[in-house]
C-alpha positions as CSV (number, residue, x, y, z in Angstrom):
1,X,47.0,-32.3,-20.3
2,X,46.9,-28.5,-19.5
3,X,44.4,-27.5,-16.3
4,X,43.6,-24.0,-16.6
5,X,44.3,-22.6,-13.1
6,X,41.1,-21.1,-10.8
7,X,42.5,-17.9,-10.9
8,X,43.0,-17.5,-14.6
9,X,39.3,-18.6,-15.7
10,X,37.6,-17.5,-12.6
11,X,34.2,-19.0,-12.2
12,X,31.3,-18.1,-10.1
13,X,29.8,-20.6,-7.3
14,X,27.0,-22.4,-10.2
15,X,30.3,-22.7,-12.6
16,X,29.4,-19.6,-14.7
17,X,31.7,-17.4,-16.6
18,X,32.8,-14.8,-13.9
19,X,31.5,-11.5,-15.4
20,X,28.8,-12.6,-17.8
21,X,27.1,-15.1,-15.8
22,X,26.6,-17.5,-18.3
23,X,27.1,-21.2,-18.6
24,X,27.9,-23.1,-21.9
25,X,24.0,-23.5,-22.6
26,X,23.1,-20.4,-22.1
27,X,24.8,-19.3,-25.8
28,X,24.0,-19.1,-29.4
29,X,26.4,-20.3,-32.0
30,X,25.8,-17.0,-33.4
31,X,26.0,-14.0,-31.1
32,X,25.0,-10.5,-31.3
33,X,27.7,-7.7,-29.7
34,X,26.0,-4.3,-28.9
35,X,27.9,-2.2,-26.4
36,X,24.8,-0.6,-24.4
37,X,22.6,-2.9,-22.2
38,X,19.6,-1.3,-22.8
39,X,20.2,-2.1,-26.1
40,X,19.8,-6.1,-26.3
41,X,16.1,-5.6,-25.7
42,X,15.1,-3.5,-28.8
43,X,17.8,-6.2,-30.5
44,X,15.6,-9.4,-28.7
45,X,12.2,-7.4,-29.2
46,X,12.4,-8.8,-32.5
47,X,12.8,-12.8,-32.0
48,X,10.3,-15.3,-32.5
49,X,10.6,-16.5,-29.1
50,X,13.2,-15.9,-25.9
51,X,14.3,-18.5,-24.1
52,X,16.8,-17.0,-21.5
53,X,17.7,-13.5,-19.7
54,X,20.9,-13.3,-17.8
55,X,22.5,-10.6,-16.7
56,X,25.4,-9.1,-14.6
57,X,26.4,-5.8,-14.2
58,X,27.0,-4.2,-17.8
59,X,27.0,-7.4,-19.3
60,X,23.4,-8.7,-20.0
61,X,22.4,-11.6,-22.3
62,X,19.2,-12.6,-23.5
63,X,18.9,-16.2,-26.3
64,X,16.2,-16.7,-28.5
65,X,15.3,-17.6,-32.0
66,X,14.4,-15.7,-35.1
67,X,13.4,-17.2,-38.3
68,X,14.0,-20.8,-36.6
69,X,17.6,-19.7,-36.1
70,X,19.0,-19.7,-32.5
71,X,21.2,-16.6,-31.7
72,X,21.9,-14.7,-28.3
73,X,22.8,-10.8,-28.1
74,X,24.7,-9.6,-25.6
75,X,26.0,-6.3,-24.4
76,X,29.4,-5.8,-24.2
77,X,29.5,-2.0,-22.3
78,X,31.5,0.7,-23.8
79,X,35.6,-0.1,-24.5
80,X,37.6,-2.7,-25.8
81,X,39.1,-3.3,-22.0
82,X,35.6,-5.0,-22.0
83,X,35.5,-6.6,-25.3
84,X,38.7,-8.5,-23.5
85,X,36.6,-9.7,-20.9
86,X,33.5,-10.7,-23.1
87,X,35.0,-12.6,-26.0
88,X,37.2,-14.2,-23.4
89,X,34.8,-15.8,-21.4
90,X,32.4,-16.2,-24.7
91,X,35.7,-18.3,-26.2
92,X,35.5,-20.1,-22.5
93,X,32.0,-21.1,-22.2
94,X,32.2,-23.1,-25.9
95,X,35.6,-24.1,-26.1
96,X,36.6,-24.9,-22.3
97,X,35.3,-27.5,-20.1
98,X,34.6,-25.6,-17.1
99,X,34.6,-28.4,-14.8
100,X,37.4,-29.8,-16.1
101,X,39.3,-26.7,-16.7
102,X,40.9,-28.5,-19.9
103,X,40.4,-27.1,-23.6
104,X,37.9,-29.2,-25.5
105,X,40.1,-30.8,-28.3
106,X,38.0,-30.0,-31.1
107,X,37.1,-26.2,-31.0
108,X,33.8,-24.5,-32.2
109,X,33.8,-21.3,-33.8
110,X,31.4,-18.3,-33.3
111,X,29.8,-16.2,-35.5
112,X,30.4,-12.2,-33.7
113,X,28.0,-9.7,-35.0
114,X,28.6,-6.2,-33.6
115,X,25.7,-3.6,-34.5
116,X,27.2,-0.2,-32.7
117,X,27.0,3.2,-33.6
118,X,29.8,5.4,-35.0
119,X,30.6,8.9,-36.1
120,X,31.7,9.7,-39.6
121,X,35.3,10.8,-40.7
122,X,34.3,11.8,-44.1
123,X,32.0,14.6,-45.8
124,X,30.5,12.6,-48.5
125,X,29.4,10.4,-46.3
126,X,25.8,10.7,-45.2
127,X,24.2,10.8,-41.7
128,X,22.0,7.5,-41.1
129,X,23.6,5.0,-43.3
130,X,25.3,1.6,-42.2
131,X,28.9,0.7,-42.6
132,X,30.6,-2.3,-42.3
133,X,34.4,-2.7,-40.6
134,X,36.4,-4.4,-43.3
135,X,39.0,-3.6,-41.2
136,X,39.7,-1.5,-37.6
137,X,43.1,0.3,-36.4
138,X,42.6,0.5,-32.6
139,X,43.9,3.2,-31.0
140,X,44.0,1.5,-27.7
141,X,46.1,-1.2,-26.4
142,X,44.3,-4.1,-25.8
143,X,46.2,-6.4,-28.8
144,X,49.5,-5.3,-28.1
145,X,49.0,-8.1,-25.2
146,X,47.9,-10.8,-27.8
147,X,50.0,-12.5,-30.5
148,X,48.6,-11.5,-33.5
149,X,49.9,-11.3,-37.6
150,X,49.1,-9.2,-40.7
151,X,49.7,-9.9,-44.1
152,X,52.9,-7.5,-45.6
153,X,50.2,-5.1,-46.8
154,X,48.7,-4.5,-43.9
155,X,52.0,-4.2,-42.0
156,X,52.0,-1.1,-45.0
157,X,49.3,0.3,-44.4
158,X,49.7,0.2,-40.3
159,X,53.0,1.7,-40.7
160,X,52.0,4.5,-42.8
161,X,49.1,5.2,-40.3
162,X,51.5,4.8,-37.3
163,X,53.8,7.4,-39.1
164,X,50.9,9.7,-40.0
165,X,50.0,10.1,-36.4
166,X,51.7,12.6,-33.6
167,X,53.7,11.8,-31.7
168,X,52.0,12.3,-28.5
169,X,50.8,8.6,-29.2
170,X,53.1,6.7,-27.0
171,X,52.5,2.9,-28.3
172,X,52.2,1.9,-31.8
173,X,48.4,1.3,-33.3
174,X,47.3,-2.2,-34.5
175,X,45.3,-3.5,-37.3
176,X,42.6,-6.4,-37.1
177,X,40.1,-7.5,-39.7
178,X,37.0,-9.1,-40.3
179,X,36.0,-12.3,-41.0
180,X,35.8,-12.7,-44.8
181,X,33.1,-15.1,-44.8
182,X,30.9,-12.7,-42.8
183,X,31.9,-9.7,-44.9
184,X,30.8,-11.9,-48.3
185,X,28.0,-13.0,-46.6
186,X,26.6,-10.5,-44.0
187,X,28.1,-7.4,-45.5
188,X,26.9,-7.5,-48.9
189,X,25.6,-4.3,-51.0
190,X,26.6,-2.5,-47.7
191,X,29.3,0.3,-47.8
192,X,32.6,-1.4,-46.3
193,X,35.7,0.4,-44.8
194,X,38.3,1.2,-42.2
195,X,37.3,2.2,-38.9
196,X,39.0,3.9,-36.1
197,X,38.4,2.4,-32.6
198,X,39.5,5.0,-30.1
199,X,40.4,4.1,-26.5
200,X,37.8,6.8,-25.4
201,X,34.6,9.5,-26.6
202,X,35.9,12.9,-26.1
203,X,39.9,13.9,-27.3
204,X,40.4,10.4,-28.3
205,X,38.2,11.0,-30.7
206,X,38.9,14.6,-31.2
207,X,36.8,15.9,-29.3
208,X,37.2,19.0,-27.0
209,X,35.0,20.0,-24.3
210,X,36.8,21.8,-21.3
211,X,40.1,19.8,-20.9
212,X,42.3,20.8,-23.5
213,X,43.4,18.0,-25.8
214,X,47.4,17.4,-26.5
215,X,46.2,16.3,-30.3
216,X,43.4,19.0,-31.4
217,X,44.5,17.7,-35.2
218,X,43.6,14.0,-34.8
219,X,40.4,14.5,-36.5
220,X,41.8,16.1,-39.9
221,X,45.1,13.4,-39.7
222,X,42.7,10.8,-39.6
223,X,39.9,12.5,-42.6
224,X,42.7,13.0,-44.4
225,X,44.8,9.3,-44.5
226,X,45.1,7.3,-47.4
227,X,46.6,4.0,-48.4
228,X,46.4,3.0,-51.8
229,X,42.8,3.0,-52.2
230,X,41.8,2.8,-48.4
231,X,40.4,5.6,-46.3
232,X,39.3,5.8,-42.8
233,X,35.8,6.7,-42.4
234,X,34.2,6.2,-39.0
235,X,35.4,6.4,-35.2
236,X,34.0,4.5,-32.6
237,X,35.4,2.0,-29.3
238,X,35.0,-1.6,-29.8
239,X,35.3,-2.8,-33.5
240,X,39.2,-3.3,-33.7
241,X,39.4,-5.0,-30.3
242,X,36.6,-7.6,-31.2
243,X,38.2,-8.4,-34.9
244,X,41.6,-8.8,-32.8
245,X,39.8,-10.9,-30.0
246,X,38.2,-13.0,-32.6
247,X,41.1,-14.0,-35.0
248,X,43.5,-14.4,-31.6
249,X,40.8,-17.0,-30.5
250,X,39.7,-18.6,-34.0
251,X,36.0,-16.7,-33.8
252,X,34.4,-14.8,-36.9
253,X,33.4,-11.4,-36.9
254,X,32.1,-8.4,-38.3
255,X,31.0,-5.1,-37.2
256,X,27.9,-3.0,-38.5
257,X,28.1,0.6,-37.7
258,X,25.1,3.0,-37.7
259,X,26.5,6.2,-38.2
260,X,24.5,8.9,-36.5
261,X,27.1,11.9,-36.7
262,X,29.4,13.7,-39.1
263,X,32.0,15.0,-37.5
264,X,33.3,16.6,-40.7
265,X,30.0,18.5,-41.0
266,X,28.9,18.9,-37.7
267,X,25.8,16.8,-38.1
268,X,23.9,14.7,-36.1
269,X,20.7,12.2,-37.1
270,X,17.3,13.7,-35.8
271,X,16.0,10.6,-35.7
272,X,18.9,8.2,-33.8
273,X,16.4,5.7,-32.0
274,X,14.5,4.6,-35.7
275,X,18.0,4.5,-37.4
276,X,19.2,2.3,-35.0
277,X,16.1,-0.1,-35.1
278,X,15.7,0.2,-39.0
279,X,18.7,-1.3,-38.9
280,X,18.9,-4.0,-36.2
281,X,16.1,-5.8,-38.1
282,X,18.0,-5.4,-41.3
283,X,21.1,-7.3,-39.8
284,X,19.3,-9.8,-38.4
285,X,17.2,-10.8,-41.3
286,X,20.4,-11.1,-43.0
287,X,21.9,-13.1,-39.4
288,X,19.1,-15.5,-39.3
289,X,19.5,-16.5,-43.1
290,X,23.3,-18.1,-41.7
């Protein structure tokens, strides 16, 4: 039987997951991803009842019920380098006996509900609606360290982005998708698409401030891509790394974007804060009926 060594899951001195502080109680089956901290309050403000708040650094938790149905939220900070650590030590603290060290033999499986902003790739598009990830292609690196497989289409479609992109891009991109049973379950009536998660905010996502980008056409490669009859139509930083995280590690997960910005025509919500809340209650109402 396989002991997971001390200094692969590092715990703290109470036998808490390293970074997030948490122990195996302190968790919904069905957890909330939103990237800012500040955040998990105007998502918890609207629970029944809260039964925990935990936090560490970025990384603050807080469990509760809405609608009789148990679910945490947790912040997650900005980047999918900190998705690794979150979903990580989320997999640990359900599937891992942390005194033990020793993988539980029969595995549970989370429900991962990102609700993050995003900026919008494409005209028509409007300013303050939601979109749901049906799938990400992440910019970054993160999965390129995980074993991970796509069906022969979406090999296709990877390759033609891969292709599409300059070659400035030193490492391939990857493709990771959502959870079908969320997406037919969670997602329904909403807008559903490919996003773009970029391994920063600024010429990642092409934008250009003072520093002069080495890819000023990023934006119009990705507005312009097609496959068949897929588009990309929203950049932001987490959603491919948590799809990737969550298949690698046998998790669902789906990702809501609130899409405050058009970066096609240069506009931005006047309004972000009551966006962002109008919809927070709308996913959870549909969350708490899971």
């Amino acid at each position: 039987m396989y002991t997971i060594p001390s200094t692969d899951l590092i715990l703290n001195a109470d036998g808490s997951a390293y970074h997030l502080n948490l122990l195996p109680q302190d968790i919904a089956d069905t957890i909330i991803l939103v990237g800012d901290p500040d955040r998990v309050t105007e998502v918890s403000k609207h629970f029944d009842s809260i039964e925990l708040r935990k936090g560490k650094r970025e990384f603050i938790t807080h469990t509760g019920y809405m609608a009789g149905k148990r679910m945490s939220v947790v912040s997650t900070g900005i980047g999918t380098d900190n998705i690794d650590i979150v979903l990580n030590e989320l997999d640990a603290l359900v599937n891992i006996d942390l005194k033990t060290r020793v993988v539980h033999q029969e595995l549970k499986k989370l429900n991962l509900v990102r609700i993050g902003t995003s900026g919008i790739v494409q005209a028509d598009i409007e300013v303050d609606s939601l979109l749901v990830s049906e799938a990400a292609i992440g910019l970054d690196a993160l999965m390129h360290y995980y074993k991970h497989a796509l069906t022969e289409e979406q090999e296709q479609m990877l390759s033609a982005f891969a292709y599409a992109l300059p070659q400035e891009i030193v490492h391939r991109p990857y493709l990771s998708i959502a959870d079908e049973y969320l997406l037919k379950t969670l997602g329904e009536g909403i807008q559903q698409s490919v996003t773009i998660t970029a391994p920063g905010f600024y010429a990642p996502q092409g934008r250009q401030i003072r520093a002069q980008s080495t890819m000023p056409q990023l934006l119009d490669i990705i507005e312009k891509f097609k496959f068949k009859n897929k588009r990309i139509t929203n950049l932001e930083m987490e959603t491919a790394g948590i799809y990737g995280m969550a298949t690698a590690l046998g998790h669902r997960a789906i990702s809501f974007n609130v899409l405050l910005a058009n970066r096609i025509t240069d506009k931005f919500s006047t309004q972000p804060a009551e966006i962002m809340d109008r919809y927070i209650v709308e996913v959870l109402s549909r969350v708490a009926r899971l």
